[in-house]
Every structure is written in structure tokens, then in C-alpha cells.
C-alpha positions in Angstrom: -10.4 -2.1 28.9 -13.2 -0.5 30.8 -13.1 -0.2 34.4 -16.1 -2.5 34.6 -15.4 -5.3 32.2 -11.5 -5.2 34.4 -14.1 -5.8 37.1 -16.5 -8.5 35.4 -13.1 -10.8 34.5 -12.4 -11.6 37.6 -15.8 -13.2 38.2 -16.2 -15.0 34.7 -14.8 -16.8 32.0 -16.8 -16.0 29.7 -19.8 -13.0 29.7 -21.8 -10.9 27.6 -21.9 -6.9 28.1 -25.3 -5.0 27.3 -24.7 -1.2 26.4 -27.6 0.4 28.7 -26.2 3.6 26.5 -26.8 1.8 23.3 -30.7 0.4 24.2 -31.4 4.0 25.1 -30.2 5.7 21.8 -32.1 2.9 19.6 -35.4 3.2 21.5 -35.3 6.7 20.9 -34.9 6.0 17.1 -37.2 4.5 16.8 -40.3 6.2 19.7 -39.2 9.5 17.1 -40.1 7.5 14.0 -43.4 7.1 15.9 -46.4 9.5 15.9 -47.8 10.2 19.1 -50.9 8.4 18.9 -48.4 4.9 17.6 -48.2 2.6 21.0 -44.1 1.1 20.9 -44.3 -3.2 21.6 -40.8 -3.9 22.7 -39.6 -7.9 21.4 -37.9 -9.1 24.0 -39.1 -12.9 22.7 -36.7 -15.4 22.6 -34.7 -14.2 25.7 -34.1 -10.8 24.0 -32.7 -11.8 20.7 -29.9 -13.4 22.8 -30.0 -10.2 25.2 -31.4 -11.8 28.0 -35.1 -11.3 29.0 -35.6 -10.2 32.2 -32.6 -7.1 31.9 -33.9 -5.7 28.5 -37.4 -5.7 29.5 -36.9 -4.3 32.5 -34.6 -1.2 30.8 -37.6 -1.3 27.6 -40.2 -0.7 30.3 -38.0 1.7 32.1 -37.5 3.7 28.6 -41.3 3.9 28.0 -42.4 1.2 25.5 -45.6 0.4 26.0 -45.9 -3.0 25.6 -44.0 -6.2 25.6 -43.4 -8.8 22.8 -42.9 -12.5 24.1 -42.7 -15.6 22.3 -44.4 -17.7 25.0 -46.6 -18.3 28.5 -43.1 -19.2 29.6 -41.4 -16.1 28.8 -44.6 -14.1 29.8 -44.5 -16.0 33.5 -40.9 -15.2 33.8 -41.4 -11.4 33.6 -44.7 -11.2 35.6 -42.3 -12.9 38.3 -39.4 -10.8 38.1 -42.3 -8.1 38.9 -43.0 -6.1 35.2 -46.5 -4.9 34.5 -46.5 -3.7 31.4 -48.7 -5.2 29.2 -47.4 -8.1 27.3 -48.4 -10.3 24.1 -47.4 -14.2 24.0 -46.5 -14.0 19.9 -46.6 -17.8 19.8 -49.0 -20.4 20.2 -50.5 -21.1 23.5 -51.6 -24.1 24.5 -54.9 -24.6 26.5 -53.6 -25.9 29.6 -52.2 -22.8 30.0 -54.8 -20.6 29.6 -55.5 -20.1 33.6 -52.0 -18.7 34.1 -52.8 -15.8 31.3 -56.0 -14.8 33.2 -54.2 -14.7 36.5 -51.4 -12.4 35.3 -53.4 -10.5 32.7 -51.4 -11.8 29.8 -52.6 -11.3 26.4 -52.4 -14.3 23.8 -52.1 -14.4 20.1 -54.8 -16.5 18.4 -54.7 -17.4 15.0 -56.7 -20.7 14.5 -60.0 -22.0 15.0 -58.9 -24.6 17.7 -57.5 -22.4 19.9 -59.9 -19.9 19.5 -62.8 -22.7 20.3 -60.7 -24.1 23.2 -60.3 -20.6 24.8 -64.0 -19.7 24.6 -64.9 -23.1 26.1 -62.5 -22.8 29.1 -64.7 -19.2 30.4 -61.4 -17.6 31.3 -61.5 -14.0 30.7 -58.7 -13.4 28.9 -57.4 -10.5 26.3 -56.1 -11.9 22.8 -55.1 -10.4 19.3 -56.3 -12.2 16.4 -53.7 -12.9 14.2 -54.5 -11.9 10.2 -52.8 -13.8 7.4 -52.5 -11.3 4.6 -49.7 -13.8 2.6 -46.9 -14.8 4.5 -48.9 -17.9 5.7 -47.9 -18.8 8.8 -49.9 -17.8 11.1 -53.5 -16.5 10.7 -57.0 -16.4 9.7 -57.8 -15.7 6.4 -59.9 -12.3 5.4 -62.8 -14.6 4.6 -62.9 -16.4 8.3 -62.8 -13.5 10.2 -66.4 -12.4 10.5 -66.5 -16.0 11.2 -64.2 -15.3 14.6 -66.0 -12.3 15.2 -69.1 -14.4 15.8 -67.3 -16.8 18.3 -65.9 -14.0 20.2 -69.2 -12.3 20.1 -70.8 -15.4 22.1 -68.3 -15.9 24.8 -68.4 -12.7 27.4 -65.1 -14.2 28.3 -62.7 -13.0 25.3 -61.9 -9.3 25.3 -60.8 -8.6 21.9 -57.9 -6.5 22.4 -56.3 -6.4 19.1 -55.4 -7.6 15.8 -52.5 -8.0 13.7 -50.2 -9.8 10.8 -46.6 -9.9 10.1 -44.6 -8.9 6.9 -43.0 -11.4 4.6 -40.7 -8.9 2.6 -40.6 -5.5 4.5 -36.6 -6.2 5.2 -36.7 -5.4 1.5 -37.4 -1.5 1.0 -38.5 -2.1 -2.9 -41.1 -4.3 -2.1 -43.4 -2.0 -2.1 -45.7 -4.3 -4.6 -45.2 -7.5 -2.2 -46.1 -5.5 1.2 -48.8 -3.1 0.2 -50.5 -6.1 -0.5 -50.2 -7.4 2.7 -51.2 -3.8 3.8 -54.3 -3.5 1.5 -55.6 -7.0 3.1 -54.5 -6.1 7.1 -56.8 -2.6 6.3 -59.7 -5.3 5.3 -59.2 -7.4 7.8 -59.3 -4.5 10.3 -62.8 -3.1 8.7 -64.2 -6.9 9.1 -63.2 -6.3 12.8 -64.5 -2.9 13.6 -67.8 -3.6 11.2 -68.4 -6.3 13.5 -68.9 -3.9 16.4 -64.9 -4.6 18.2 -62.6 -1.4 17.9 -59.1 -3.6 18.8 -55.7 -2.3 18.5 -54.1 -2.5 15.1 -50.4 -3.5 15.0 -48.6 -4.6 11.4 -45.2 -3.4 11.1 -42.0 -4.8 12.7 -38.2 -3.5 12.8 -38.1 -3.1 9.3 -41.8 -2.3 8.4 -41.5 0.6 10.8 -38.4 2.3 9.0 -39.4 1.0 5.5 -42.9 1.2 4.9 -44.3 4.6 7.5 -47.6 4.2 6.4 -48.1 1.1 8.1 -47.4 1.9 11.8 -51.1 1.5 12.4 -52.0 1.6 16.4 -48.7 0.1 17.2 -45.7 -1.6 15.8 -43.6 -3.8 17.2 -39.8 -3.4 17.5 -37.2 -6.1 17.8 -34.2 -6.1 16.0 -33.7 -2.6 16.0 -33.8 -2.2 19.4 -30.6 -4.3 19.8 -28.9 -2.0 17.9 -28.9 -4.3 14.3 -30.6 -3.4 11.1 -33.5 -6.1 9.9 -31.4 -6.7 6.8 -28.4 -5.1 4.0 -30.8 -3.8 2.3 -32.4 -1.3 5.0 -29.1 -0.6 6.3 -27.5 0.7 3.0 -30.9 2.8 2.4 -31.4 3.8 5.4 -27.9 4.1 7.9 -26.5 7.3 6.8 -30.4 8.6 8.6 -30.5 6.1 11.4 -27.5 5.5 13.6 -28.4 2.4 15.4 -25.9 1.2 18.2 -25.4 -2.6 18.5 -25.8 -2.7 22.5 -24.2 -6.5 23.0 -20.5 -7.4 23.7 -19.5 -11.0 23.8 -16.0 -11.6 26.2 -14.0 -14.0 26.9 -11.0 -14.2 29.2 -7.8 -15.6 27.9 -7.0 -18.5 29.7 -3.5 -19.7 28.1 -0.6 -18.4 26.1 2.1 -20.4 24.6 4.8 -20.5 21.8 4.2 -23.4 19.5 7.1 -24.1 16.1 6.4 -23.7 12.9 4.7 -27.3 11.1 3.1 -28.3 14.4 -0.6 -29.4 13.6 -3.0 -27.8 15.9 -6.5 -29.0 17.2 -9.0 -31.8 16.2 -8.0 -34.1 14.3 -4.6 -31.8 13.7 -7.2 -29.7 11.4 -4.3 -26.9 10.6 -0.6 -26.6 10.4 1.1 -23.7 11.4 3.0 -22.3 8.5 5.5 -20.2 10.8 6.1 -20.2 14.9 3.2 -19.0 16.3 1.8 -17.6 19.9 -1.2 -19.4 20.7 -3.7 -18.2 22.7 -6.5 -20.1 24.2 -9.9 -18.7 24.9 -12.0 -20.8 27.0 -15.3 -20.7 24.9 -16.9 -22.8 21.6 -19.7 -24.3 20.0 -21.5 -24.6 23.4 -21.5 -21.5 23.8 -22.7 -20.4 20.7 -19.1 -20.0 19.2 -19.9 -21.7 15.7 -17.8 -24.8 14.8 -18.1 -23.2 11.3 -16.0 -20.2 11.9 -13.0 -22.9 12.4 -10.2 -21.1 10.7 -12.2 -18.6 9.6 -13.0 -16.0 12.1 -11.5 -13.8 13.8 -11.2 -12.3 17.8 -9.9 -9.5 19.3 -7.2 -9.3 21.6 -5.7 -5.8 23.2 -7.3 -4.4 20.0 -5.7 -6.8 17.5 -7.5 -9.1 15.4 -6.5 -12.6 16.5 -7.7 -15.8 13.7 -8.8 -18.8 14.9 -6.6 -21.8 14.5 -7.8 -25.2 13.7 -10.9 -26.3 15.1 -13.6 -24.6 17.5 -14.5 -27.5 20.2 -17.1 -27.8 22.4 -15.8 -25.0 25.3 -12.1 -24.5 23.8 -10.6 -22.1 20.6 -7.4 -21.5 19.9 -6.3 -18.4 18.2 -3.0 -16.8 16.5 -2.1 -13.9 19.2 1.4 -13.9 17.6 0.9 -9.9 16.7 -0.7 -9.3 20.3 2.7 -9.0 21.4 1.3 -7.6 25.2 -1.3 -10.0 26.2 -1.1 -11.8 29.2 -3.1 -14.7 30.7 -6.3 -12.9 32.1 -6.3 -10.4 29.5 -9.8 -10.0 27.7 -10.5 -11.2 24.5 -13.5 -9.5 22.5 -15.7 -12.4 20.4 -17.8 -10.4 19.0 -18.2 -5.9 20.1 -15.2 -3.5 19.4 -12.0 -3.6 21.4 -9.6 -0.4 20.6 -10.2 1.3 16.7 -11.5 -3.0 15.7 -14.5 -3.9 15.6 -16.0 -7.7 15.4 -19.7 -8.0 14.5 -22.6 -10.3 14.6 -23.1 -9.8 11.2 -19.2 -10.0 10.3 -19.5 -13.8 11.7 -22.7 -14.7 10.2 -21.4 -13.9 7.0 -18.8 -16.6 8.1 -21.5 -19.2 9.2 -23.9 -18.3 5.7 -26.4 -17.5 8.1 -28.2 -14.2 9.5 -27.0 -12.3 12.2 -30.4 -12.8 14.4 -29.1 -16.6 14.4 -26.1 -15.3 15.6 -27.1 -13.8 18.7 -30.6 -15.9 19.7 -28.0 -19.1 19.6 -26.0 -17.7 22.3 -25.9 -19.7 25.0 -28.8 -18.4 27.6 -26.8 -19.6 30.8 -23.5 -16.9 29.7 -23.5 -14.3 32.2 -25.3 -10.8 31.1 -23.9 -7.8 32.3 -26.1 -4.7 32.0 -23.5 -1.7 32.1 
């Protein structure tokens, strides 16, 4: 155990670590992927895939990217407040009544509809947005045949600055989709002559984590990096292409403390509804997180934690803020020892993607459902 994380489990039951190291080595990935004239949008939407927002945007800012990727005016007040200027883009919808906040602090705001287009050039607030292009994944977006149509609206309000344009990738995370996505890039390059024919030069952004690394030829003005920045591949498929050419370092560690120990016979039923019987005598240890926390109740009996370097399985069922776990082969851990929930811990290793496999889920769920009020530690 670490020096620091000796230090942080004193102070909490429960925390997560975030590898300053490990932010550093995947922006550079990724800025070296880039061409020089390619602008960088750090995601930090959704409080940093899990990472918490304030702390990675602060370190992305501090490494150079040159923009910021929220998911709301919330998000986007939260980092004006904690004093970051870089420029940043609300991803989501905004709604009207806070349009006046955007102006103040200079926040740009996706619009992809006629409503909110109309209601912004009706309020007179000078504010920056990025149309939003659906090329097919049909979400959100204008169509190729409305957007001469916008043009004309933001033409007639003085107000709008229009500051860029972009769309999103339905199938990128899949590097043989190059039928699929060069679609989607064929329409995004019409889209962007519509807007440049109509006398607006904006900033052209297409490609996320895995469009980036999958598909080069569309890093446009800018792309926007989320996943990968957090050290974890956009999906199996990139990752067995692409990791023997891109080391990416997952940069979050989920802790716990262990909070009790204790020997318990062989056929003694263990947790709700006595979900498990112990098929020998067993040392239980007891880890003071669950499903709260972001601890799945589907990894009951399934998963696995790591204690002194030893993988531990969970025994009977994950509660709200309790889990029990078989620390029988941890023959040295103590009460107050640390227990490693996901992050490695000696030559083991438990990953996000190692328990969403678990949960049948995605490792971005993973992470995003962890509980916002656990502790971050930047280290």
C-alpha cells in the first residue's frame, strides 16, 4: 500500500484514487494522434465519467486541452465557479431559462432543434452555439436539408455567434465500420459546406474517443475525447486492434477499508435472505460499501475484490452499504487494511470492465454510476 492511500484510510471508508500519472500519459496519446492545426475537447460530462468534474477538468486544462465537454448549464456553472476558463460546450439540451447564465459566463450551447434555436434568437442574448448535424444516428440534430434553413435564422439575429458545428458517430467503436461511418462522414462534410456556403466559417468537430483512433480522417477542427482520457478503450473491438499501439492507463482506483473480520463454520448461510451457504469454514471479511455506492447488487456472488493482493469473492448478497467477502486465503489482513474494488493491488488486477462483464453491462456504466458524493483523491 502506497504511502498516500496509508494516509487517505484513516480519513475514509470508502474513496476513489485518480492517477494524475495516468490522465497525463492518455492526454498525450491522444494530443500525438492529433495534427497541430486539430483543437483537443476534453469530456469531463457527467462528472468525469465518474471521475469527478471539477479535479479532471482542472488537470485537462492544466495538460492543454483546449476545450471542455459538459453535459449541462449545471456542469458548465460548476466549473466557471471553481474558476476554469477554458472554453466549454453544454453537449446537452439547454433549456431557455437558462440562457442568461451562458451569456454571463461565456458558455457555448449545443443546438439541435428548431425550438431552441427560435427561443434563443428571441431572448437577444449573445451567446456562442454549435449546431448539432444528424448524419444517422438520430438523436440529436438537424437534418442536411434544414440547415440552410438555420443558417437563415442565425443570419437574422446579431445575437448568435455561430461558433461551430458538429455530429456524433453511431458505430465508430467498431473499426470495420468503415461503410456505416463514412456515411456519416460524407453527410457531416455536406453539412459543413451548407454552413460555410452560407457565409459562417464555424469549427468542425465529428470524432469522439473512438472516431479519433479509428477513423483519422475525420479529426476535422477538433475532436472530442472522453473515454480515452480515463484511461479505457471505447470498446473490445478498438482495444484488440488497436492496444498493442496505444497504451492507455486506466487512471481511477475504487477503495474501501475493511471494516470487520471474523471466522464463520462451514454450512452457515450468509447474507439476505441466507442467499449462500458456505461450503467449508471461512474468514469473512466485511467491506463497508454496496449498491449505494455503485457496488452492483448483480455482482452478488459473482465478483471479486482485492485484499493485500489476493483476490477476495463476494459472499451472498451485496446490500445497500455492506458486502461480505471470502478473505479466507488473505491470511494477513487486519481490520483497517485496504481492500481494492476495482484498480490493481500487488501483481492483481480488478477492472471496470472485468465487473461489467459481471453486470452484462458496459464499463462506462460502470464508472458514471459511482456514487458522486465518494471521496476523490487526485494523487
Amino acid at each position: 500500500m502506497s504511502d498516500k492511500t496509508s494516509e487517505i484510510s484513516k480519513k475514509y471508508r470508502t474513496w476513489i484514487e485518480v492517477s494524475k500519472l495516468a490522465i497525463e500519459q492518455n492526454y498525450k496519446i491522444f494530443r500525438g494522434l492529433l495534427s497541430d492545426k486539430t483543437k483537443l475537447l476534453a469530456v469531463v460530462k457527467s462528472n468525469a465519467y465518474g471521475h469527478e468534474l471539477v479535479g479532471f477538468a482542472q488537470c485537462a486544462s492544466s495538460l492543454g486541452a483546449d476545450w471542455l465537454g459538459v453535459d449541462s448549464i449545471t456542469e458548465a456553472k460548476t466549473l466557471r465557479t471553481h474558476g476554469i476558463k477554458k472554453p466549454i460546450l453544454v453537449l446537452g439540451y439547454t433549456l431557455p431559462a437558462h440562457f442568461a447564465f451562458a451569456e454571463k459566463f461565456k458558455i457555448s450551447l449545443t443546438v439541435s432543434n428548431f425550438e431552441n434555436l427560435n427561443a434563443l434568437a428571441a431572448t437577444g442574448k449573445k451567446i456562442s452555439i454549435h449546431i448539432k448535424a444528424d448524419t444517422g444516428m438520430h438523436r440529436q440534430g438537424f437534418f442536411e436539408n434544414e440547415l440552410r434553413q438555420v443558417c437563415g435564422i442565425i443570419k437574422k439575429s446579431p445575437n448568435i455567434a455561430f461558433e461551430g458545428i458538429y455530429t456524433h458517430f453511431a458505430s465508430a467503436k467498431k473499426p470495420d465500420s468503415q461503410n456505416e461511418t463514412g456515411k456519416q462522414i460524407a453527410k457531416f462534410q455536406k453539412s459543413i459546406s451548407i454552413a460555410r456556403s452560407s457565409g459562417f466559417a464555424p469549427l468542425a468537430h465529428a470524432s469522439a474517443t473512438a472516431g479519433t483512433v479509428n477513423f483519422p480522417q475525420a479529426h476535422f477542427d477538433m475532436v472530442r475525447i472522453g473515454i480515452g482520457l480515463y484511461g479505457l478503450w471505447p470498446s473490445e473491438e478498438t482495444e484488440k486492434k488497436l492496444a498493442k499501439k496505444i497504451n492507455l492507463r486506466p487512471a481511477l482506483s475504487w477503495k474501501a477499508v475493511v471494516s470487520e473480520l471474523k471466522w464463520v463454520e462451514k454450512g452457515e448461510k450468509v447474507g439476505y435472505d441466507y442467499s449462500e451457504t458456505l461450503r467449508k469454514k471461512t474468514r469473512l471479511g466485511i467491506i463497508p460499501i454496496g449498491y449505494w455506492h455503485g457496488y452492483w447488487r448483480a455482482f452478488s456472488k459473482k465478483s471479486f475484490v482485492l485484499i493485500g493482493g489476493i483476490r477476495c469473492k463476494v459472499v451472498g448478497r451485496v446490500a445497500m452499504d455492506m458486502i461480505a467477502v471470502d478473505a479466507t486465503l488473505a491470511a494477513g489482513a487486519r481490520v483497517g487494511d485496504t481492500a481494492v474494488l476495482i484498480g490493481k493491488q500487488g501483481k492483481e488486477e480488478i477492472t471496470a470492465g472485468e465487473l461489467a462483464k459481471i453486470a452484462k453491462t458496459t464499463h462506462y456504466e460502470i464508472v458514471t454510476r459511482l456514487n458522486p458524493l465518494i471521496k476523490k483523491e487526485f494523487i
